[in-house]
N, C-alpha and C positions, 0 to 999 in steps of 0.2 A: 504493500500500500504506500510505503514511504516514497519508495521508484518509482511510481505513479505516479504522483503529487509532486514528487520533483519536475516529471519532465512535462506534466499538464502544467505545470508553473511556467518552464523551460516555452512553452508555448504561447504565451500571453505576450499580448505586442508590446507592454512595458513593464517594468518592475512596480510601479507604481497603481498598477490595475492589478497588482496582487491582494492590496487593500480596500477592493472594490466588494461589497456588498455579496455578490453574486458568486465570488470564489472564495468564501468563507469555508467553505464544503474542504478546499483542501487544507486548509487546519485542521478541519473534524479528521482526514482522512491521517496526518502525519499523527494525530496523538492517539488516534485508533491505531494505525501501523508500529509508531513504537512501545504502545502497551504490549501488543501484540508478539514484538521481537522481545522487551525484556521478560514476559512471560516465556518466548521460545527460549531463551538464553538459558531460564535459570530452569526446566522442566530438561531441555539438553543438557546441562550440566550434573544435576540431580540422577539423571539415567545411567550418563556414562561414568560419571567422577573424571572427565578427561576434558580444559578446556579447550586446547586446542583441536579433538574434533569438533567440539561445538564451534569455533572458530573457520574451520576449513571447510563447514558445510555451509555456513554464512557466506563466507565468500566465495564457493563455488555457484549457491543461488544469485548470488549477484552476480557475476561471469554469465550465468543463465540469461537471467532475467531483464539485465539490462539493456546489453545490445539487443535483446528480442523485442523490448518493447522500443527501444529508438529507432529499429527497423519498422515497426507498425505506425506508430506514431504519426515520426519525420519522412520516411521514404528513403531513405537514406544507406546506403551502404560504405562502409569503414572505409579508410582511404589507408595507403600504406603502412603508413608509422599505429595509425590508428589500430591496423589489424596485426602487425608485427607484434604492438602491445598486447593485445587482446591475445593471441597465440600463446605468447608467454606466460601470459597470465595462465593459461588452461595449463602450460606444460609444468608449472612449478608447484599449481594444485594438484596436481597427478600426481606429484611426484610427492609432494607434501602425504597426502593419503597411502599411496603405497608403503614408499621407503620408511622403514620402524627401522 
């Protein structure tokens, strides 16, 4: 939900029609979304006793979730440096999870 409201924000012709009446909704949406993650946080933690998988699956949903939704969004596909990053990023969470 936080990703949302980021890039529905990310949308808005000015920063200043963020405080417009009518996109109030994405406050509701960011204090809904991080109830929502520090409740995932501490329910992840409590299961596994491990933070760093509860960290590694955080930021593989974000690797998910982001370029996916900037793709629907924006129209938009990564440009080089953009996707070199984004690459990296998947190969170092992979690696992250595998390698004990």
């Amino acid at each position: 939900m936080n990703i949302l409201a980021e890039m529905l924000a990310a949308k808005l012709p000015a920063a200043a029609s963020l405080f417009e009446t009518k996109n109030l909704y994405l406050f509701a949406m960011i204090f809904v979304g991080c109830a929502l993650l520090l409740f995932g946080y501490a329910i992840g933690y409590n299961t596994t006793k491990n933070i760093w998988v509860v960290t590694a699956v955080a930021i593989s949903a974000l690797l998910i979730i982001e370029p996916t939704l900037a793709y629907i969004l924006f129209h938009q596909l990564p440009e080089k440096g953009a996707l070199l990053g984004f690459l990296l990023g998947a190969v170092g969470l992979i690696v992250t999870l595998v390698w004990r």
